[in-house]
HTML snippet that shows the backbone in 3Dmol.js (N, CA, C, O; Angstrom):
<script src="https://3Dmol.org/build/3Dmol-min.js"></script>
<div id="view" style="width:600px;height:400px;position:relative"></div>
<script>
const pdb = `
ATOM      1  N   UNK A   1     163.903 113.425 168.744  1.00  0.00           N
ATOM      2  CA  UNK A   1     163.289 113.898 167.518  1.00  0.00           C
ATOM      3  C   UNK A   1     162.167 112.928 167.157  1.00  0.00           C
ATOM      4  O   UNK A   1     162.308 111.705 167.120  1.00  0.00           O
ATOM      5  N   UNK A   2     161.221 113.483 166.937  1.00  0.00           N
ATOM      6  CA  UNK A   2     159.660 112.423 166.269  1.00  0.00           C
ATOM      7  C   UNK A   2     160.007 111.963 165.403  1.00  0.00           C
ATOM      8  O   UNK A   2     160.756 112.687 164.747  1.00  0.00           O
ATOM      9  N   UNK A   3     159.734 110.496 164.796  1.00  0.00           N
ATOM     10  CA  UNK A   3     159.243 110.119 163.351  1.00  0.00           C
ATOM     11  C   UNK A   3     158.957 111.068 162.335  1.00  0.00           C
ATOM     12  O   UNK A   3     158.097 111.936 162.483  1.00  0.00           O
ATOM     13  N   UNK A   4     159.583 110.951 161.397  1.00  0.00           N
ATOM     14  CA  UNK A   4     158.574 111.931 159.980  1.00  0.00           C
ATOM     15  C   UNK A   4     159.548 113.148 160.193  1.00  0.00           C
ATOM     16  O   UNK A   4     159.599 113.730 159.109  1.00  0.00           O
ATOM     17  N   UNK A   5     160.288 113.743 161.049  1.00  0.00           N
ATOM     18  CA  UNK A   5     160.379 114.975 161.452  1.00  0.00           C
ATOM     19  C   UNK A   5     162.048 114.887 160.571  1.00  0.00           C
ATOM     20  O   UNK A   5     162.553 113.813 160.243  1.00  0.00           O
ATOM     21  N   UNK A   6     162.668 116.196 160.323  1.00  0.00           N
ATOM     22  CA  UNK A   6     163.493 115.779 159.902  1.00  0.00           C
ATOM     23  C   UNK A   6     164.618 117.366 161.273  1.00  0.00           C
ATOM     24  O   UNK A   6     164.104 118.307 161.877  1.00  0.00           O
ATOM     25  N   UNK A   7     165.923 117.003 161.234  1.00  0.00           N
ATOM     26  CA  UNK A   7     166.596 117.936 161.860  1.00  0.00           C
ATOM     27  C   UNK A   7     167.358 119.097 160.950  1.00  0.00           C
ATOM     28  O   UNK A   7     168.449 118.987 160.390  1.00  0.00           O
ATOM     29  N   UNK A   8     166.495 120.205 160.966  1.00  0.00           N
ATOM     30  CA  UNK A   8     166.778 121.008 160.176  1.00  0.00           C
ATOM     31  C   UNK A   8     167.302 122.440 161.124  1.00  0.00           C
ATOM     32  O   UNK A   8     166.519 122.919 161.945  1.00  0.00           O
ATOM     33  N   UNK A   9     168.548 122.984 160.933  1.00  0.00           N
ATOM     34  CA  UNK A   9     169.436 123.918 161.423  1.00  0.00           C
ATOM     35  C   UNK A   9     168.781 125.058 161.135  1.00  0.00           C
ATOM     36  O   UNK A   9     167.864 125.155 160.319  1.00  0.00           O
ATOM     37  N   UNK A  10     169.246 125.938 161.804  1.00  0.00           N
ATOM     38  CA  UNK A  10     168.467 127.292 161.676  1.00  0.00           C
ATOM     39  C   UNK A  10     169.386 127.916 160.996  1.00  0.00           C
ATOM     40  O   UNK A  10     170.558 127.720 161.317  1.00  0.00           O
ATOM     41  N   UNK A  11     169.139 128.632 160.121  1.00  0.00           N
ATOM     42  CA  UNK A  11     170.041 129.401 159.194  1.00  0.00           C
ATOM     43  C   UNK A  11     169.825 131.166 159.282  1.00  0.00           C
ATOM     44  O   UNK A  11     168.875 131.847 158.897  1.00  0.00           O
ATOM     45  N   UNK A  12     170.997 131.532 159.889  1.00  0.00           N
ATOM     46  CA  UNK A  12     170.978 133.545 160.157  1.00  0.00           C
ATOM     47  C   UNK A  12     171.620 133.431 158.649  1.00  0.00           C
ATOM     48  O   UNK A  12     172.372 132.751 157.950  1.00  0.00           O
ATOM     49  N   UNK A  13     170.982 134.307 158.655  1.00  0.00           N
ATOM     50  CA  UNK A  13     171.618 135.273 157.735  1.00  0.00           C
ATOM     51  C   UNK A  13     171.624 137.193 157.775  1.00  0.00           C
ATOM     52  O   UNK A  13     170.676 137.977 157.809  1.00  0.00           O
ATOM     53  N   UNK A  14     173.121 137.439 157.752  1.00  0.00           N
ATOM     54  CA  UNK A  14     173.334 138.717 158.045  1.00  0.00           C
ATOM     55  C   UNK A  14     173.986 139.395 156.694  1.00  0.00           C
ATOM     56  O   UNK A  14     174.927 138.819 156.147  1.00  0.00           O
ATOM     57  N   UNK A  15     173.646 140.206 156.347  1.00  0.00           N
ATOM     58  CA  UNK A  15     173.919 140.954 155.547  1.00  0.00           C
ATOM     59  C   UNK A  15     175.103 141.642 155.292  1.00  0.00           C
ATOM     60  O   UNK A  15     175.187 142.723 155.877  1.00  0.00           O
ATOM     61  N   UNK A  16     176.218 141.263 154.452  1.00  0.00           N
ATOM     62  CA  UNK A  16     177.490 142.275 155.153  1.00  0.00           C
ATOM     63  C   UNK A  16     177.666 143.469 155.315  1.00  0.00           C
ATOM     64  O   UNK A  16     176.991 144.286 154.689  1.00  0.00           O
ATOM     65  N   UNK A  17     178.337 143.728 155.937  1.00  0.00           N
ATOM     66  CA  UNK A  17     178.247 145.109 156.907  1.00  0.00           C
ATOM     67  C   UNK A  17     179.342 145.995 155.977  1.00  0.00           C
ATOM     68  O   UNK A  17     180.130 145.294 155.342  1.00  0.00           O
ATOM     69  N   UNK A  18     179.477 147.401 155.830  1.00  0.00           N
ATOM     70  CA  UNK A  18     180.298 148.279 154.629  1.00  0.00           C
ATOM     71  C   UNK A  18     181.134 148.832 155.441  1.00  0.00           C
ATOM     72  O   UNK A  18     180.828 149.459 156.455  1.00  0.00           O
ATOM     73  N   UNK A  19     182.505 148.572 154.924  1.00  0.00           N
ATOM     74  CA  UNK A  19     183.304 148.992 155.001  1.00  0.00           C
ATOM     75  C   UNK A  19     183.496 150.730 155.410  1.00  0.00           C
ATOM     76  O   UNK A  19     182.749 151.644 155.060  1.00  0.00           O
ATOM     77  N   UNK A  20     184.326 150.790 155.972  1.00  0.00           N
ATOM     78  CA  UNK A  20     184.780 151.997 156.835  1.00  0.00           C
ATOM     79  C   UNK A  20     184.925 153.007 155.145  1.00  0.00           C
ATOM     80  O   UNK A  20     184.673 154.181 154.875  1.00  0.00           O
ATOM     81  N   UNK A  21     185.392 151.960 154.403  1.00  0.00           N
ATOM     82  CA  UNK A  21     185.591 153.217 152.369  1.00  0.00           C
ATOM     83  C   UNK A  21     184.477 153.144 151.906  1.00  0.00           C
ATOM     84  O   UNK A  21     184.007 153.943 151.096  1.00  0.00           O
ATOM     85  N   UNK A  22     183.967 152.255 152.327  1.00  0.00           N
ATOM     86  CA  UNK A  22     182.308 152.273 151.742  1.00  0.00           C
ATOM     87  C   UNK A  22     181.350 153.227 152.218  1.00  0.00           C
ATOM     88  O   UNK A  22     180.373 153.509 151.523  1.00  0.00           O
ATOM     89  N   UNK A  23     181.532 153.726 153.290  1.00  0.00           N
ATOM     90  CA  UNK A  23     180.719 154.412 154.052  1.00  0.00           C
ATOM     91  C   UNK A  23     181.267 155.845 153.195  1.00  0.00           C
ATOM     92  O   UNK A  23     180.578 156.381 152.326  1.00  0.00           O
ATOM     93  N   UNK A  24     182.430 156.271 153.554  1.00  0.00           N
ATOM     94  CA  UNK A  24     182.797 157.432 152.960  1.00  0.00           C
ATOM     95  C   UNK A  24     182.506 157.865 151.407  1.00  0.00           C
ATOM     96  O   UNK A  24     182.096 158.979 151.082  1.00  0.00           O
ATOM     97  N   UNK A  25     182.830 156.631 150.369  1.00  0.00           N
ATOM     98  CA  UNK A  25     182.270 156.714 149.067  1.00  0.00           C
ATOM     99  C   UNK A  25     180.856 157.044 149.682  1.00  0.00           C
ATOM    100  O   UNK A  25     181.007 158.200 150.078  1.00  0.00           O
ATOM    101  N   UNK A  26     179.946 156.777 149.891  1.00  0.00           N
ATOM    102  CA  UNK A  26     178.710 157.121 149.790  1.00  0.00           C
ATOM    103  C   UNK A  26     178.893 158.224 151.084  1.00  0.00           C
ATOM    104  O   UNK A  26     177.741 158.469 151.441  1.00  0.00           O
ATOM    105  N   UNK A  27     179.635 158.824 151.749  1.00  0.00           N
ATOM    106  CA  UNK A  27     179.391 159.924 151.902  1.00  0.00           C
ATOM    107  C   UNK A  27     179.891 161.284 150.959  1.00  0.00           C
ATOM    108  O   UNK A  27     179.204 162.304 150.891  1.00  0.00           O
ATOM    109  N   UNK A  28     180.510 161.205 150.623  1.00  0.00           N
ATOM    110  CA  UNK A  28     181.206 161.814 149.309  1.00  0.00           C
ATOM    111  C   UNK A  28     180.691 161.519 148.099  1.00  0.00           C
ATOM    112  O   UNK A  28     181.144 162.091 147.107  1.00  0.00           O
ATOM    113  N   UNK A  29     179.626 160.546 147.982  1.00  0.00           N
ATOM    114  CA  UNK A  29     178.052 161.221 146.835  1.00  0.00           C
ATOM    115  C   UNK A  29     177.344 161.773 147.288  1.00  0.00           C
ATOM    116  O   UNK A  29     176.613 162.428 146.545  1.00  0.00           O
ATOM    117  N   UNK A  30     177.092 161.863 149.004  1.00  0.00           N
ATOM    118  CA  UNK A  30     175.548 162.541 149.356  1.00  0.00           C
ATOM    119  C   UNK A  30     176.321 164.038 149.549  1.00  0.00           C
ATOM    120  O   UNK A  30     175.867 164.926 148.828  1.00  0.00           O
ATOM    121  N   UNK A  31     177.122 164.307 150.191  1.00  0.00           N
ATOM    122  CA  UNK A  31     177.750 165.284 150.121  1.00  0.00           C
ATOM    123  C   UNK A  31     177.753 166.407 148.619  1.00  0.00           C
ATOM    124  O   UNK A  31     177.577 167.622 148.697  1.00  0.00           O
ATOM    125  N   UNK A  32     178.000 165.631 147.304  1.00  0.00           N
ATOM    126  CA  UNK A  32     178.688 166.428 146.433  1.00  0.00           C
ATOM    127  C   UNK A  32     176.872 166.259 145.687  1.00  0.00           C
ATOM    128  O   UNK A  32     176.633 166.647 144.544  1.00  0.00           O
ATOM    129  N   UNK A  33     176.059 165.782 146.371  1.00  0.00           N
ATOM    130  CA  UNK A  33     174.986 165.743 145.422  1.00  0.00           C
ATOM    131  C   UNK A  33     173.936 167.623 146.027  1.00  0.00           C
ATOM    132  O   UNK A  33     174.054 168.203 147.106  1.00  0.00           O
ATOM    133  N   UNK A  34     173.222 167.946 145.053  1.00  0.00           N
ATOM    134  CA  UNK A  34     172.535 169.217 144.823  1.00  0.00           C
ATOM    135  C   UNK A  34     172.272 170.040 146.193  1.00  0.00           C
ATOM    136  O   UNK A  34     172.676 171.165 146.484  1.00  0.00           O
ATOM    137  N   UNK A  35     171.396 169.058 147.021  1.00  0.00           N
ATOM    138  CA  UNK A  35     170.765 169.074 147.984  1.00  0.00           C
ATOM    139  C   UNK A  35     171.584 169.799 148.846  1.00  0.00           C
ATOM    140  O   UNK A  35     171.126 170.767 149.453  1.00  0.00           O
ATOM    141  N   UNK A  36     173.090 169.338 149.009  1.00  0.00           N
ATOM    142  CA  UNK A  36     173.661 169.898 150.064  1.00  0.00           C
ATOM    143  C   UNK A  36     174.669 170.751 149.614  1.00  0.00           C
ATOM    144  O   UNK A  36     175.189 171.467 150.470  1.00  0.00           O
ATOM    145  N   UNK A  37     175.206 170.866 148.047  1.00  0.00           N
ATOM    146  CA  UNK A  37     175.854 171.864 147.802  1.00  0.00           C
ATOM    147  C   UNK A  37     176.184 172.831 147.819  1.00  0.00           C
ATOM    148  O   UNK A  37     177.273 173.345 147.565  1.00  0.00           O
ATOM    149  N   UNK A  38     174.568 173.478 148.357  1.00  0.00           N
ATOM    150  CA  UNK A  38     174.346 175.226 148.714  1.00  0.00           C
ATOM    151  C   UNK A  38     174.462 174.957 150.402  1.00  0.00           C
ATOM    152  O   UNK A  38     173.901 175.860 151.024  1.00  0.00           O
ATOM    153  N   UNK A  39     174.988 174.052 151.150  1.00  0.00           N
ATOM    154  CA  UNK A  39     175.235 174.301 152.286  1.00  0.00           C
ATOM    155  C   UNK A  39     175.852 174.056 153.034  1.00  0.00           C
ATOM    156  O   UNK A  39     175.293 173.657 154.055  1.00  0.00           O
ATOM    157  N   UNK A  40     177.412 174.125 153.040  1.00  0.00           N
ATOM    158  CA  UNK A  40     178.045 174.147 153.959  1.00  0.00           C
ATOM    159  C   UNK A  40     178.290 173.699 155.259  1.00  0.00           C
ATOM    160  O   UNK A  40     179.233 172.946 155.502  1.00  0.00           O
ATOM    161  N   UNK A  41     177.493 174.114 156.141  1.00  0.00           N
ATOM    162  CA  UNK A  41     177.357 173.945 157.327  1.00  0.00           C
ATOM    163  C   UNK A  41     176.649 172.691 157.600  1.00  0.00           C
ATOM    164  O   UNK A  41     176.811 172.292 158.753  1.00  0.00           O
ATOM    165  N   UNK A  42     175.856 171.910 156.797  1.00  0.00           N
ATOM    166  CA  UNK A  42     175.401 170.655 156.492  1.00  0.00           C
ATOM    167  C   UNK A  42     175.984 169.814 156.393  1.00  0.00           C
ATOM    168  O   UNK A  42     175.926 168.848 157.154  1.00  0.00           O
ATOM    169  N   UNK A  43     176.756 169.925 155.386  1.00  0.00           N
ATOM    170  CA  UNK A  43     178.070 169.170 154.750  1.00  0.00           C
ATOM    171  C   UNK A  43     179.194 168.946 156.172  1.00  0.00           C
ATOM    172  O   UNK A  43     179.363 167.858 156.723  1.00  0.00           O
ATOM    173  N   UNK A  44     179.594 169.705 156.409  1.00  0.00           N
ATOM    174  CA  UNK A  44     180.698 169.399 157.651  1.00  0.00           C
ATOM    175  C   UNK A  44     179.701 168.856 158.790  1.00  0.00           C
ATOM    176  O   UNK A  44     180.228 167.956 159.443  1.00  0.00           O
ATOM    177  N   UNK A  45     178.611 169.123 159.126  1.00  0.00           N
ATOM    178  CA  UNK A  45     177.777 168.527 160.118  1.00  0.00           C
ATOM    179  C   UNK A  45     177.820 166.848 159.921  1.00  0.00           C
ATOM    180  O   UNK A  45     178.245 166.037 160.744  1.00  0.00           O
ATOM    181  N   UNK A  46     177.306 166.597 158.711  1.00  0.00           N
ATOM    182  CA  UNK A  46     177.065 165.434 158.049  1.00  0.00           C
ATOM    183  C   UNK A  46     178.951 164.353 158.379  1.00  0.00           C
ATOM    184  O   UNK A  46     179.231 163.211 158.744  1.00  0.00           O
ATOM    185  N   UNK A  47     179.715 165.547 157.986  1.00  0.00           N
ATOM    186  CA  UNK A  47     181.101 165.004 157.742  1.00  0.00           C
ATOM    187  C   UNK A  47     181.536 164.442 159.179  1.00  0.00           C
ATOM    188  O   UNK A  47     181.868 163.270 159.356  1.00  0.00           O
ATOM    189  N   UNK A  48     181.483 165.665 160.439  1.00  0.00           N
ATOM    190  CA  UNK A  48     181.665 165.000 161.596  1.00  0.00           C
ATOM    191  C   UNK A  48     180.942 163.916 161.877  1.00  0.00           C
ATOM    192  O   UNK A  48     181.602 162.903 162.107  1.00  0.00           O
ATOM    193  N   UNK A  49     179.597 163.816 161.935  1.00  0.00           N
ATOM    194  CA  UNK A  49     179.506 162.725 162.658  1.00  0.00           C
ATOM    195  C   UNK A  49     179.545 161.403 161.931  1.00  0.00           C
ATOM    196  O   UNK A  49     179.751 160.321 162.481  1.00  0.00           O
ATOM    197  N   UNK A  50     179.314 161.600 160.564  1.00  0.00           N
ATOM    198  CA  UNK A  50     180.136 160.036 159.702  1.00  0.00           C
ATOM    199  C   UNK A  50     181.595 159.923 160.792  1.00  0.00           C
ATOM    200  O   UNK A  50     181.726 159.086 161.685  1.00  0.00           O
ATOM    201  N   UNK A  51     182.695 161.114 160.386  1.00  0.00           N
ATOM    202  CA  UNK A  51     183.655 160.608 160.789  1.00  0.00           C
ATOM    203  C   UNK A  51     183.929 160.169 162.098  1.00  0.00           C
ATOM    204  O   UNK A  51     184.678 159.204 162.248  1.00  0.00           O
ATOM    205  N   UNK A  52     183.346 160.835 163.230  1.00  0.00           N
ATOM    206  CA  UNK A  52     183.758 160.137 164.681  1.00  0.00           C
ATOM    207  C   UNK A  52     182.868 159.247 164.768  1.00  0.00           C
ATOM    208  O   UNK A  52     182.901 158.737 165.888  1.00  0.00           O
ATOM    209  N   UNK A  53     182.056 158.802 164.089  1.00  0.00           N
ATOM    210  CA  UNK A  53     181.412 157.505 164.248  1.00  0.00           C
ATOM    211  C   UNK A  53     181.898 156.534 163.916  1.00  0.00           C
ATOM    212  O   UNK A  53     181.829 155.460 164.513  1.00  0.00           O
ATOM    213  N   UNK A  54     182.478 156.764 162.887  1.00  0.00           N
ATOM    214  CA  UNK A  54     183.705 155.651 161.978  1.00  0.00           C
ATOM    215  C   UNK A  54     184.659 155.535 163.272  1.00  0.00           C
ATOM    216  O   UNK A  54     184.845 154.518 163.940  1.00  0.00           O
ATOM    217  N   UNK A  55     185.114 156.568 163.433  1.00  0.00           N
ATOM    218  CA  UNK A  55     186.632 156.729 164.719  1.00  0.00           C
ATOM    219  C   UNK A  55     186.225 155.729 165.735  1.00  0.00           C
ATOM    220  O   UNK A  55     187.196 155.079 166.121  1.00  0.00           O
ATOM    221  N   UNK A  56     185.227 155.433 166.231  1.00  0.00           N
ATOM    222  CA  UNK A  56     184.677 154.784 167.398  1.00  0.00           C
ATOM    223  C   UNK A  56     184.474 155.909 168.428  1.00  0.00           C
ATOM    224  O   UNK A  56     184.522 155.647 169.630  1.00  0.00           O
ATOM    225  N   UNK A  57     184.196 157.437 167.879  1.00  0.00           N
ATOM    226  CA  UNK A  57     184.179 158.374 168.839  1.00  0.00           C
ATOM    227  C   UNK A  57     182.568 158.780 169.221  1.00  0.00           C
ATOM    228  O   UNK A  57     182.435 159.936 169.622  1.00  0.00           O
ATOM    229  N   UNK A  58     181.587 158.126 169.157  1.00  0.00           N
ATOM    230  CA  UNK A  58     180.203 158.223 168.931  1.00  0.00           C
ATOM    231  C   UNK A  58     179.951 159.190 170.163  1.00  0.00           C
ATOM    232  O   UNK A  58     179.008 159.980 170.130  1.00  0.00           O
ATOM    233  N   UNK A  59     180.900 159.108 171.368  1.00  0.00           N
ATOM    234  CA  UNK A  59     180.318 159.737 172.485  1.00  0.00           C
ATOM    235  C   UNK A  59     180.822 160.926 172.730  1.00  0.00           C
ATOM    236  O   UNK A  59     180.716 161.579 173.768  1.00  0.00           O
ATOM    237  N   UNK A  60     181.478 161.250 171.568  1.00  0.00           N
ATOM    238  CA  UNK A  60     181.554 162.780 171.418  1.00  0.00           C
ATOM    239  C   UNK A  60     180.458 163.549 170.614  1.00  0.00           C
ATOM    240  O   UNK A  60     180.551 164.772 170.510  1.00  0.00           O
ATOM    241  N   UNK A  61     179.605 162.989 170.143  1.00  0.00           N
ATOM    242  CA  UNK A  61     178.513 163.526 169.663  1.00  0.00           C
ATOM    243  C   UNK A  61     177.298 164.497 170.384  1.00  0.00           C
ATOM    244  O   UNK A  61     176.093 164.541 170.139  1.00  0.00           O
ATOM    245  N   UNK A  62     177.818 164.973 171.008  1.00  0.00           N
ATOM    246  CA  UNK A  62     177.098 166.035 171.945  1.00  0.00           C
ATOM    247  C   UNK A  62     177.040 167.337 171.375  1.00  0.00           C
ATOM    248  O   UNK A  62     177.827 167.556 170.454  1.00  0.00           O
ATOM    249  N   UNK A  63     176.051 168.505 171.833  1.00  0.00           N
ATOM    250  CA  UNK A  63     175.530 169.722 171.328  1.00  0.00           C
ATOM    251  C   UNK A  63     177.344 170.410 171.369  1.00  0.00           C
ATOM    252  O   UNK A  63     178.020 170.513 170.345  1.00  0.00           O
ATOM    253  N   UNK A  64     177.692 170.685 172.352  1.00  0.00           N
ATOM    254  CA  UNK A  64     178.752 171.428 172.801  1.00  0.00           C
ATOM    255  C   UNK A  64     179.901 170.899 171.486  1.00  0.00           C
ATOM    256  O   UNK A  64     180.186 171.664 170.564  1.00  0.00           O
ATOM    257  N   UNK A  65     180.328 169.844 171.567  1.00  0.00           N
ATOM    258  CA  UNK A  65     181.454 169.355 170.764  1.00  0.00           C
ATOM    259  C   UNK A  65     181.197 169.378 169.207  1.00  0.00           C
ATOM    260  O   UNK A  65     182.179 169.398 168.465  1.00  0.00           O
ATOM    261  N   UNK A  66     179.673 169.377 168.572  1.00  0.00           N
ATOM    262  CA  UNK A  66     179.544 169.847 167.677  1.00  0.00           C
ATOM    263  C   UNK A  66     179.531 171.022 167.317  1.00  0.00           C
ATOM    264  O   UNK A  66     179.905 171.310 166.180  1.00  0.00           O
ATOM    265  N   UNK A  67     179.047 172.088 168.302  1.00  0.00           N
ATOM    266  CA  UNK A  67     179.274 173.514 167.858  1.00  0.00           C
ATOM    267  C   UNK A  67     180.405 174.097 167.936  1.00  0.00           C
ATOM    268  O   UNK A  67     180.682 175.071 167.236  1.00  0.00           O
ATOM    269  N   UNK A  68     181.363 173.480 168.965  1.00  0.00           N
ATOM    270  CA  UNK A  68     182.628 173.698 168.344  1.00  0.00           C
ATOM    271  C   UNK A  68     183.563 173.374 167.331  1.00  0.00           C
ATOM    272  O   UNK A  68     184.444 174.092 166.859  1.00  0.00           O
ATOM    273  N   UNK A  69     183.174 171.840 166.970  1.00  0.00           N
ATOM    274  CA  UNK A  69     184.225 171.756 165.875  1.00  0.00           C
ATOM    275  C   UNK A  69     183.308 171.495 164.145  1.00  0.00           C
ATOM    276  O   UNK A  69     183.898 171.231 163.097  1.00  0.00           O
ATOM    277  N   UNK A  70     182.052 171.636 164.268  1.00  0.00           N
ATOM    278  CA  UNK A  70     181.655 171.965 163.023  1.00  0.00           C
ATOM    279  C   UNK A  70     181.127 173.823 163.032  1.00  0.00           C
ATOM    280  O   UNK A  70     181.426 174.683 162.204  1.00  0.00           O
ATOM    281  N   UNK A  71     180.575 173.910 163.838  1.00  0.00           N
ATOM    282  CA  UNK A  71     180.302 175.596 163.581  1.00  0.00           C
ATOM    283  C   UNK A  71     180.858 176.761 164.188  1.00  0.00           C
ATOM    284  O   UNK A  71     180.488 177.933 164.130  1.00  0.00           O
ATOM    285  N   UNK A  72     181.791 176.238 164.769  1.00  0.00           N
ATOM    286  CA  UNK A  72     182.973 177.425 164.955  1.00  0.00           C
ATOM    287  C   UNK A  72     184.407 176.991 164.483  1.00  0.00           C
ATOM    288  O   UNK A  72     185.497 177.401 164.884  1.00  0.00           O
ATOM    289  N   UNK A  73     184.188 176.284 163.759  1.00  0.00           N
ATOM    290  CA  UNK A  73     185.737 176.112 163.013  1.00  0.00           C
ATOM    291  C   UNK A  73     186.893 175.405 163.876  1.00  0.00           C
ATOM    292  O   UNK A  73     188.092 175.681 163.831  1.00  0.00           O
ATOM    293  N   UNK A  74     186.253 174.406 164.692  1.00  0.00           N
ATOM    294  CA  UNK A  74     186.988 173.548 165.218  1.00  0.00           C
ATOM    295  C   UNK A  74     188.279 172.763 164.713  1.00  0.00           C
ATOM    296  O   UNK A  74     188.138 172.397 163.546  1.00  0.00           O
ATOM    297  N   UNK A  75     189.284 172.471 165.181  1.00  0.00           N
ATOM    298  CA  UNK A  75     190.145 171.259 164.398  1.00  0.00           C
ATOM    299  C   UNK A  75     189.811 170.305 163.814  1.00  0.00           C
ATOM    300  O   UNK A  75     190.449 169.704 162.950  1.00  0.00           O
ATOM    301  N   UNK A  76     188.590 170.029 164.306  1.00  0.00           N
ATOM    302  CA  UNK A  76     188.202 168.692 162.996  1.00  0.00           C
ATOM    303  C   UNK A  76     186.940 169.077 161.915  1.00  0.00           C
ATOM    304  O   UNK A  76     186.203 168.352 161.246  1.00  0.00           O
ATOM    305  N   UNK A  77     187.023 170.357 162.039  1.00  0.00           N
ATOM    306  CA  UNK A  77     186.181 170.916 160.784  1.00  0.00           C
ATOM    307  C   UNK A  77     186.688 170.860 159.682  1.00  0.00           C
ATOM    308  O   UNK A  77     186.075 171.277 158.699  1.00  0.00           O
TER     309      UNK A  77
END
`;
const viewer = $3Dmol.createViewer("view");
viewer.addModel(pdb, "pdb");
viewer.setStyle({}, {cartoon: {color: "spectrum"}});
viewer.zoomTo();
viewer.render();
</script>
């Protein structure tokens, strides 16, 4: 280390990350807010993939597995 210089640490800073209830509270305002009230099919769209994303199921997020279980009345609709 030089003269004059002083040893100064690098400082991260990360932001905390929301909770698995946190996520849902704020999906259950965007949900119940105007925008999506008149739509249904939005709402459960929106709902699956919050929820298998939460699940750790992200790689079910494909065309096929959504049109079955949000727009044809799948089991996890």
């Amino acid at each position: 280390m030089a003269e004059g210089t002083a040893d100064v640490a690098e400082v991260s800073y990360a932001p905390p990350q929301p909770t698995d209830t946190d996520i849902r509270t704020q999906l259950e305002r965007i949900v119940a807010s105007p925008a999506l009230a008149a739509s249904p099919q939005q709402v459960a769209l929106l709902r699956f993939i919050v929820g298998e994303t939460l699940a750790g199921r992200q790689e079910r997020l494909k065309a096929y597995a959504i049109g079955l279980e949000v727009y044809r009345g799948g089991p996890g609709s």
